[in-house]
Each structure stands twice: as structure tokens, then as C-alpha cells.
Residue frames as a rotation matrix with the C-alpha (Angstrom) as fourth column:
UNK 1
-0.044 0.954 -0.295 12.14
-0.141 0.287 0.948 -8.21
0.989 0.083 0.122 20.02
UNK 2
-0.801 -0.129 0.585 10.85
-0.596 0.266 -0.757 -8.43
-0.058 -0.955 -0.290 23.72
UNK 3
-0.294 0.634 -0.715 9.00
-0.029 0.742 0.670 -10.79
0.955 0.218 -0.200 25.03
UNK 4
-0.623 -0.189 0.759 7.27
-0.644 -0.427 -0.635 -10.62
0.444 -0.884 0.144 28.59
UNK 5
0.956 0.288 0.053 7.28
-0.281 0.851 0.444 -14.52
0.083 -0.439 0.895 29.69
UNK 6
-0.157 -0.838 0.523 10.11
-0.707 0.465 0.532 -16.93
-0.689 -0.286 -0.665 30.79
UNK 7
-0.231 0.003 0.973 8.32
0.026 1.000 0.003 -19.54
-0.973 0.026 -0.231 29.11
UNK 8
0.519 0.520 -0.679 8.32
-0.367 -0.582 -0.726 -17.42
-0.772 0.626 -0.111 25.68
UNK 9
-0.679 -0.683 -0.270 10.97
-0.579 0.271 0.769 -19.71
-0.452 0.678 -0.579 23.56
UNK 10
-0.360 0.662 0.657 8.29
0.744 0.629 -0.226 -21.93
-0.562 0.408 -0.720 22.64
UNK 11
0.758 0.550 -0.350 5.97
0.234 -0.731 -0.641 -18.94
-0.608 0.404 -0.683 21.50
UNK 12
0.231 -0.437 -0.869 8.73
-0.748 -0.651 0.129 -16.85
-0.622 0.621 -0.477 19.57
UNK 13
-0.951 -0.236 0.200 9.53
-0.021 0.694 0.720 -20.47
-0.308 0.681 -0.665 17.87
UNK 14
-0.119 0.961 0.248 5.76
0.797 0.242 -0.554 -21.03
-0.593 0.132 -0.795 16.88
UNK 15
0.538 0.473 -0.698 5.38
0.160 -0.870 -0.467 -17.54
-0.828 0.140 -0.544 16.18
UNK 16
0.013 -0.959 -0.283 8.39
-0.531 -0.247 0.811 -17.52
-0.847 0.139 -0.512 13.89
UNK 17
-0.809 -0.181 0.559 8.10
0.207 0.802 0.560 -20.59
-0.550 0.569 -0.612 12.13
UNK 18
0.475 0.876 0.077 4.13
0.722 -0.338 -0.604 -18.71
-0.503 0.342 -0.793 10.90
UNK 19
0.957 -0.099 -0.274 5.50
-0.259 -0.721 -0.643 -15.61
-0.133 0.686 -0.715 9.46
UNK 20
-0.585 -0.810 0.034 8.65
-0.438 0.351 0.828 -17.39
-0.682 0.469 -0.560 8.25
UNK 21
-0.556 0.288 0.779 5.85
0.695 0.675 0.246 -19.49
-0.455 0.679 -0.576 6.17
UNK 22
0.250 0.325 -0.912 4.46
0.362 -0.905 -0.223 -16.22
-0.898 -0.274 -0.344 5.33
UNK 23
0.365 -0.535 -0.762 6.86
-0.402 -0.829 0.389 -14.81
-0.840 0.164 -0.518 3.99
UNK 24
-0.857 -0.451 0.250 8.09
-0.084 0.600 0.795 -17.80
-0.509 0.660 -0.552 1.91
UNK 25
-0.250 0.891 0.378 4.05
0.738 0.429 -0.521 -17.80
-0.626 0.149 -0.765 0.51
UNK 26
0.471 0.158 -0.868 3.94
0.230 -0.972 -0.052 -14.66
-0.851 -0.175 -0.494 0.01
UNK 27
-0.044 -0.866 -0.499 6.75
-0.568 -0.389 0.725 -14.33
-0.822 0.315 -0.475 -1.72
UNK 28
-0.923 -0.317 0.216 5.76
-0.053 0.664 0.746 -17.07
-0.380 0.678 -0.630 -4.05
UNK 29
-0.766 0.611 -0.200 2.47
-0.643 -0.738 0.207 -15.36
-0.021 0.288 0.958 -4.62
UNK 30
-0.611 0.685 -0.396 0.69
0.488 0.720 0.493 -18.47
0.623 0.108 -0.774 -3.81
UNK 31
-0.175 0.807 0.564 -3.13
-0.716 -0.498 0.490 -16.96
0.676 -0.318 0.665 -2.39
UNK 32
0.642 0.429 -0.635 -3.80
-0.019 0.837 0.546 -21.07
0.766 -0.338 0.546 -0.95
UNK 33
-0.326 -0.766 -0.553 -0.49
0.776 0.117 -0.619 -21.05
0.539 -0.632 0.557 0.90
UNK 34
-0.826 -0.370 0.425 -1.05
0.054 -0.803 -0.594 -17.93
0.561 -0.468 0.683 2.23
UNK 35
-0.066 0.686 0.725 -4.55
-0.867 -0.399 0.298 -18.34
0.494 -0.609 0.621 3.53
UNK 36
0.419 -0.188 -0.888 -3.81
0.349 0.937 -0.033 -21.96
0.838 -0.296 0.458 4.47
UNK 37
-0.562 -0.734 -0.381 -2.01
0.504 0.062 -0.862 -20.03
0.656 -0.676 0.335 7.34
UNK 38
-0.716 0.403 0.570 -5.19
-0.513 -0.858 -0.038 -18.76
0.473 -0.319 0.821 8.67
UNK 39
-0.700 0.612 0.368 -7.89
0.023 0.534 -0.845 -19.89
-0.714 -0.583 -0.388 11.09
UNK 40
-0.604 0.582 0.544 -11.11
0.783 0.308 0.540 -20.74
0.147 0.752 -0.642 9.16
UNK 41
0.712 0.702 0.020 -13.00
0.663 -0.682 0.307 -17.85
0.229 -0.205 -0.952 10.90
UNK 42
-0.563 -0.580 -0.589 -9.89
0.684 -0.727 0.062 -15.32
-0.464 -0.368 0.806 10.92
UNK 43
0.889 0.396 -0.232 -10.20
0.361 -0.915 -0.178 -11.61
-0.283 0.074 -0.956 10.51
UNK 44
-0.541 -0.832 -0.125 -7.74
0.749 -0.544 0.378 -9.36
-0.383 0.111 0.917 8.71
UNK 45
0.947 0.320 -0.011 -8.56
0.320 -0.947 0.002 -5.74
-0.010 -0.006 -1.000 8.74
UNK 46
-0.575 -0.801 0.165 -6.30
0.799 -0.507 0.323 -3.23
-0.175 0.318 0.932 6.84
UNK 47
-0.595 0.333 -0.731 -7.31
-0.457 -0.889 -0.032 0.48
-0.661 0.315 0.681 5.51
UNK 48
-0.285 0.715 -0.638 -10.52
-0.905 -0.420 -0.066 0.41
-0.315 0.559 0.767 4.00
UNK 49
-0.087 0.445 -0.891 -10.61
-0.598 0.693 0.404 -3.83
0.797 0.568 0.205 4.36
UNK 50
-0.181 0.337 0.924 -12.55
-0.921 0.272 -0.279 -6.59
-0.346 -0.901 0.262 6.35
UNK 51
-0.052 0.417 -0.907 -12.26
-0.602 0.712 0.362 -9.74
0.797 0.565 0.215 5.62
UNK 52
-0.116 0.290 0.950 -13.72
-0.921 0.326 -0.212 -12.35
-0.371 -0.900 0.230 7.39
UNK 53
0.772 0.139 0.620 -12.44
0.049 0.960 -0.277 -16.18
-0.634 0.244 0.734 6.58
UNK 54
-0.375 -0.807 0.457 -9.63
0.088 0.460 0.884 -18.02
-0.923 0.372 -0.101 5.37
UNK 55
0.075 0.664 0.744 -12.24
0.768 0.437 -0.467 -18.13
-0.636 0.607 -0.477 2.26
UNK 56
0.972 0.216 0.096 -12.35
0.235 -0.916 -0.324 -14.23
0.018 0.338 -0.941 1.77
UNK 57
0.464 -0.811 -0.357 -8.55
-0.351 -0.538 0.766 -13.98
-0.814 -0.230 -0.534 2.45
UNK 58
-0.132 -0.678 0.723 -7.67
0.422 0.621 0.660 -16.16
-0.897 0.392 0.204 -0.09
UNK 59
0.453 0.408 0.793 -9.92
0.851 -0.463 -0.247 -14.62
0.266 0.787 -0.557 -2.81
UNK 60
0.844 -0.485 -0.229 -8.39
-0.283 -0.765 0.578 -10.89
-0.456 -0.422 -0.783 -1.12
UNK 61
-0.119 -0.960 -0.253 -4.64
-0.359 -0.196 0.913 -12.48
-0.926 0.199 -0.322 -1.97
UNK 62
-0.102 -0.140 0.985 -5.25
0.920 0.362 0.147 -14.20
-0.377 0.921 0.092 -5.80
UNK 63
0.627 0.199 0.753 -6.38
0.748 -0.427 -0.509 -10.85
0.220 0.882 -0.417 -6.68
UNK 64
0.693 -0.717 -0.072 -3.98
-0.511 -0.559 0.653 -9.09
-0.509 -0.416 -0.754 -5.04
UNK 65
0.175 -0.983 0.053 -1.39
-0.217 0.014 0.976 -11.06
-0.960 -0.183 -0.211 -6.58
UNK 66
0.295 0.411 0.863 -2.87
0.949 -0.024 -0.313 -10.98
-0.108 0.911 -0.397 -10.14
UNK 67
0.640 0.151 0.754 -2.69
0.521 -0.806 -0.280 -7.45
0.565 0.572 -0.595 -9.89
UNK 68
0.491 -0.767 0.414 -0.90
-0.631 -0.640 -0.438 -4.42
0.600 -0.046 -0.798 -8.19
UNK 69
0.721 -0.459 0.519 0.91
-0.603 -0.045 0.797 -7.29
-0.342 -0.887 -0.309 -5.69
UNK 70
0.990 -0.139 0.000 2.67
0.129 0.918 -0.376 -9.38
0.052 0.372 0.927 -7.70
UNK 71
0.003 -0.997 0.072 6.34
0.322 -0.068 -0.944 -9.65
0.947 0.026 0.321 -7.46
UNK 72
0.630 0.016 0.777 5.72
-0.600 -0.625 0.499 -8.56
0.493 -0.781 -0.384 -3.56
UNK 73
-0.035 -0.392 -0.919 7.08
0.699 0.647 -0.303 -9.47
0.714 -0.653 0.252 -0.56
UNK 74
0.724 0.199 -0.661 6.50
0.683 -0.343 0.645 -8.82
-0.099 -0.918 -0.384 3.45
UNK 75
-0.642 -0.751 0.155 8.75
-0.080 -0.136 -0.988 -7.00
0.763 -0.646 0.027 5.34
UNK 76
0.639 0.762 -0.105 7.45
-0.198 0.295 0.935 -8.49
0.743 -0.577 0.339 8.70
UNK 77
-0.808 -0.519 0.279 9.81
-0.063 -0.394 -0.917 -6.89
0.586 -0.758 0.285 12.30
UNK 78
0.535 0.685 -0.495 8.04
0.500 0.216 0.839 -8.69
0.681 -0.696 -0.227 15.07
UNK 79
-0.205 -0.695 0.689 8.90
-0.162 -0.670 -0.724 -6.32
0.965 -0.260 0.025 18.31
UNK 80
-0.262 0.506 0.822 6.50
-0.959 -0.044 -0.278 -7.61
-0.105 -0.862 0.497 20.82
UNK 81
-0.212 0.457 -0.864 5.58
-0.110 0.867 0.486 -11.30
0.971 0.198 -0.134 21.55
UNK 82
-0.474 -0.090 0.876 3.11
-0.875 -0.059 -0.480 -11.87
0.095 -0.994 -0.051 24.39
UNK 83
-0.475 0.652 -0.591 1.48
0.514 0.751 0.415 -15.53
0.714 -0.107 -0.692 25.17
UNK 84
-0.448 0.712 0.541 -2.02
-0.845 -0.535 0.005 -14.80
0.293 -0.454 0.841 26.58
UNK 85
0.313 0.243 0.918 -2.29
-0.710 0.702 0.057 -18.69
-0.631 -0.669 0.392 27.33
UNK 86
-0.120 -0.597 0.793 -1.04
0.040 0.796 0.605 -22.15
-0.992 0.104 -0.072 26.87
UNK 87
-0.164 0.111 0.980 -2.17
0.708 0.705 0.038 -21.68
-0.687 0.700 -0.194 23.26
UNK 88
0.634 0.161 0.756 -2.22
0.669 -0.605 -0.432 -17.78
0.388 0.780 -0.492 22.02
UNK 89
-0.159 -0.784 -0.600 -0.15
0.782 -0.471 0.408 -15.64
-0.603 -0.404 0.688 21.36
UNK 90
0.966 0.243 0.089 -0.62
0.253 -0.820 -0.513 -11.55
-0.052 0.518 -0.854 20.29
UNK 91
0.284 -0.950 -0.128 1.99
0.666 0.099 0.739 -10.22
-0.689 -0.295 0.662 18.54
UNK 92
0.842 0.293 -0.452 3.10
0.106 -0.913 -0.394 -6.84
-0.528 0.284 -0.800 17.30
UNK 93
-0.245 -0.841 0.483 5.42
0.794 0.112 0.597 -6.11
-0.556 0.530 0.641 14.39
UNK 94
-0.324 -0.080 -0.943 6.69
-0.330 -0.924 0.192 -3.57
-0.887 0.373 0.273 12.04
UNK 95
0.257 0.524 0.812 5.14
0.590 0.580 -0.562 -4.35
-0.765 0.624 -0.160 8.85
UNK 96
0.209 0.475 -0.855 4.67
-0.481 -0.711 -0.513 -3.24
-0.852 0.518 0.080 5.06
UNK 97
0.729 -0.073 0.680 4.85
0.586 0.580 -0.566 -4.90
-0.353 0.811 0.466 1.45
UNK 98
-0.548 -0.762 -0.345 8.17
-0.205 -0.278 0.938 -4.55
-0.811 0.585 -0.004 -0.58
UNK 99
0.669 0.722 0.176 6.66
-0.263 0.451 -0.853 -4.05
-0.695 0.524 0.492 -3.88
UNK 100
0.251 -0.509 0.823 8.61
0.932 0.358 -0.063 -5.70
-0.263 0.783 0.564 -7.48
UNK 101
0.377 -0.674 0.635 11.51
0.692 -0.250 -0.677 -4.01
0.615 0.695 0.372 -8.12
UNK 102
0.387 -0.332 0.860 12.32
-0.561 -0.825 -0.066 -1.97
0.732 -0.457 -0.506 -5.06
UNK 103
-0.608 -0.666 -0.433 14.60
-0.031 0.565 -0.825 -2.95
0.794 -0.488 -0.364 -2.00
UNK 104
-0.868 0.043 -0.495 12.40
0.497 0.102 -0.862 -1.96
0.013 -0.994 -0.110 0.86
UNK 105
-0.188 0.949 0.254 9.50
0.982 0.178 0.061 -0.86
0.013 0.261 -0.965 1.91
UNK 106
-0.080 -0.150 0.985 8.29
0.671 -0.739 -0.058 2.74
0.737 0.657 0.159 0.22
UNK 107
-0.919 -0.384 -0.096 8.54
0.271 -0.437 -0.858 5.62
0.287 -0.814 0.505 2.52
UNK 108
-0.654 0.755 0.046 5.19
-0.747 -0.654 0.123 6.35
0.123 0.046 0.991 4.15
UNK 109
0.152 0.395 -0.906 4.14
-0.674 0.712 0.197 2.54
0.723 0.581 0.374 3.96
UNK 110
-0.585 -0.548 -0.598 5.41
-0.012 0.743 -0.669 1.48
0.811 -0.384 -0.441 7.00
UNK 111
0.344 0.933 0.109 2.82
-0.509 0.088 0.856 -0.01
0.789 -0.350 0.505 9.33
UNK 112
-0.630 -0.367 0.684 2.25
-0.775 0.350 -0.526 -1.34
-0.046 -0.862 -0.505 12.78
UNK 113
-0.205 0.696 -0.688 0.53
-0.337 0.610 0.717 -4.84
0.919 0.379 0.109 12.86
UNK 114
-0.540 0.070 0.839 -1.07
-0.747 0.418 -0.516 -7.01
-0.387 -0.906 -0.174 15.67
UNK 115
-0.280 0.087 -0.956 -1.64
-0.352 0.917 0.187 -10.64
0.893 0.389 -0.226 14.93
UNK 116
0.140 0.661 0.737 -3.65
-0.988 0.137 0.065 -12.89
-0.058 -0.737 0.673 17.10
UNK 117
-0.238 -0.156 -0.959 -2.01
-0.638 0.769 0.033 -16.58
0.732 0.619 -0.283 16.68
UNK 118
0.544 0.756 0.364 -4.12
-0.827 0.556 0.083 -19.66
-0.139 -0.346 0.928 17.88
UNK 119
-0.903 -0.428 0.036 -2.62
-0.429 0.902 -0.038 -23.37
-0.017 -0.050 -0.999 18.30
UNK 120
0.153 0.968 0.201 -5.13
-0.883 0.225 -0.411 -25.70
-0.443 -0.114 0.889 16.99
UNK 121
0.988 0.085 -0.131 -5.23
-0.128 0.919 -0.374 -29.29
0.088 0.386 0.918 16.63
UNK 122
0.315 -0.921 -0.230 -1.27
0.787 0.118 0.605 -29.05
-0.530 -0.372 0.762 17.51
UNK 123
-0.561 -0.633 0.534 -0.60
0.827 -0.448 0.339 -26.12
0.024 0.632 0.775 14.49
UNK 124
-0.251 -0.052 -0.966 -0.33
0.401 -0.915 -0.055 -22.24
-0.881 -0.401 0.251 14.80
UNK 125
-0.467 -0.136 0.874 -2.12
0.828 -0.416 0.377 -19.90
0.312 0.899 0.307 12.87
UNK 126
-0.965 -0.252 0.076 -3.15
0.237 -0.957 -0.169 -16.90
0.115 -0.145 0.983 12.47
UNK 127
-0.727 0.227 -0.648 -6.51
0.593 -0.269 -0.759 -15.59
-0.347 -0.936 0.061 14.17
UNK 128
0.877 0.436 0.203 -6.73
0.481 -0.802 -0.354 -12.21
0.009 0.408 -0.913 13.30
UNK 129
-0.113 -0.824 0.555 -4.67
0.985 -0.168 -0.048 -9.77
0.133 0.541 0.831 11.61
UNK 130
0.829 0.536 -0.160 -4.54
0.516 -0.843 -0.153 -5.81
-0.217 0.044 -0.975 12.00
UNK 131
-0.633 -0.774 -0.028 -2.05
0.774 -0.632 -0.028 -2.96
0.004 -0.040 0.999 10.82
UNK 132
0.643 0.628 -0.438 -2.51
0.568 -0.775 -0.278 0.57
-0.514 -0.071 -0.855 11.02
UNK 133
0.309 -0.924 0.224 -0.12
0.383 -0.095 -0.919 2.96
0.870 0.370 0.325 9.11
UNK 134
-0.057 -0.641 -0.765 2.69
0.998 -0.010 -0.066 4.45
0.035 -0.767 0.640 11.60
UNK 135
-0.548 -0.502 -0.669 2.59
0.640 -0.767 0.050 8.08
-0.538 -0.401 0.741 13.03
């Protein structure tokens, strides 16, 4: 992972300690946990979705993990962390969903993301969300 501050150990902890709760949400298919890590007015844009609110993301993961996501899990390879001030930070990673019953993620599935994470009220979350697929 680079990072292109001096004063980036804070940020890559912050940033870390979000998609470390992710991932543990995620993974426990909880929809509340998982949008609980979002600003109230985030964005997350994927192929062919826009949501807009912690409101719409949550309703976006219950049925997602009702149906084809259950048993998932991230795979989430931050490569880039930049702080854009005392309180955001954009950050690019390799991305894609291990789905139930496989080790990794499926060939063809592997995505680039950019995250937008916000410090508010003292706690980091997530913004806005984008992936695209890779190549």
C-alpha cells in the first residue's frame, strides 16, 4: 500500500480500522452493521447501482444477503491511501465479493474501488463508495 503523506499513520489506522469493521459485518451478513458504517447521505455506485443513503444501503445489503450474497465475504486490498484534509481520506483498493463456498474471488470479478472516508463527530465512515470492474 502507498501512501503520499508523512502524516498518513493516523489515516491508514482510521482507514483500516473501517474496512476491518467491514469486513467483520459483512461477513456476518448483518445489513445494520454494514450501513451503520456509512455517512447518512453516502453514495455507493456499482454496475447498474445508485444508492443514495445509509437508508437505501441498508435495504441494498438485507436483500443482498437474503439472497444471492449470503455466506459472502469482501476481499478488500487497499493500494492507495491519500488524506485530502485533516478529516478525509480517498482511498483505492482491489476489491470483489468471495461468494459461499469458494476461496477467492471468481475470475473476472475483480474490481477497482475508490472510497471517500469522512471523520465526523470524532468517527470515520464511509462517504461514498465506487468500483469499476478491472481491465
Amino acid at each position: 500500500m502507498t501512501s503520499t503523506d508523512a502524516g498518513h499513520t493516523e489515516i491508514e489506522s482510521a482507514v483500516g480500522e473501517v474496512l476491518d469493521r467491514l469486513q467483520q459485518t459483512w461477513t456476518a451478513n448483518d445489513p445494520d452493521a454494514v450501513a451503520d458504517l456509512y455517512t447518512e447521505d453516502a453514495t455507493l455506485v456499482m454496475t447498474g447501482v445508485f444508492l443514495n443513503g445509509r437508508e437505501d444501503i441498508r435495504k441494498f445489503m438485507a436483500d443482498a444477503f437474503a439472497g444471492p450474497l449470503v455466506g459472502s465475504r469482501p476481499h478488500n486490498v487497499p493500494r492507495l491511501i491519500r488524506r485530502v484534509g485533516a478529516d478525509t481520506a480517498v482511498v483505492n483498493s482491489d476489491i470483489g465479493i468471495v461468494l459461499a463456498g469458494n476461496d477467492g474471488v471468481a475470475e473476472g470479478d475483480e474490481r477497482v474501488a475508490t472510497w471517500v472516508l469522512t471523520r465526523r463527530d470524532g468517527r470515520w465512515l464511509i462517504a461514498a463508495y465506487h468500483n469499476c470492474p478491472v481491465g
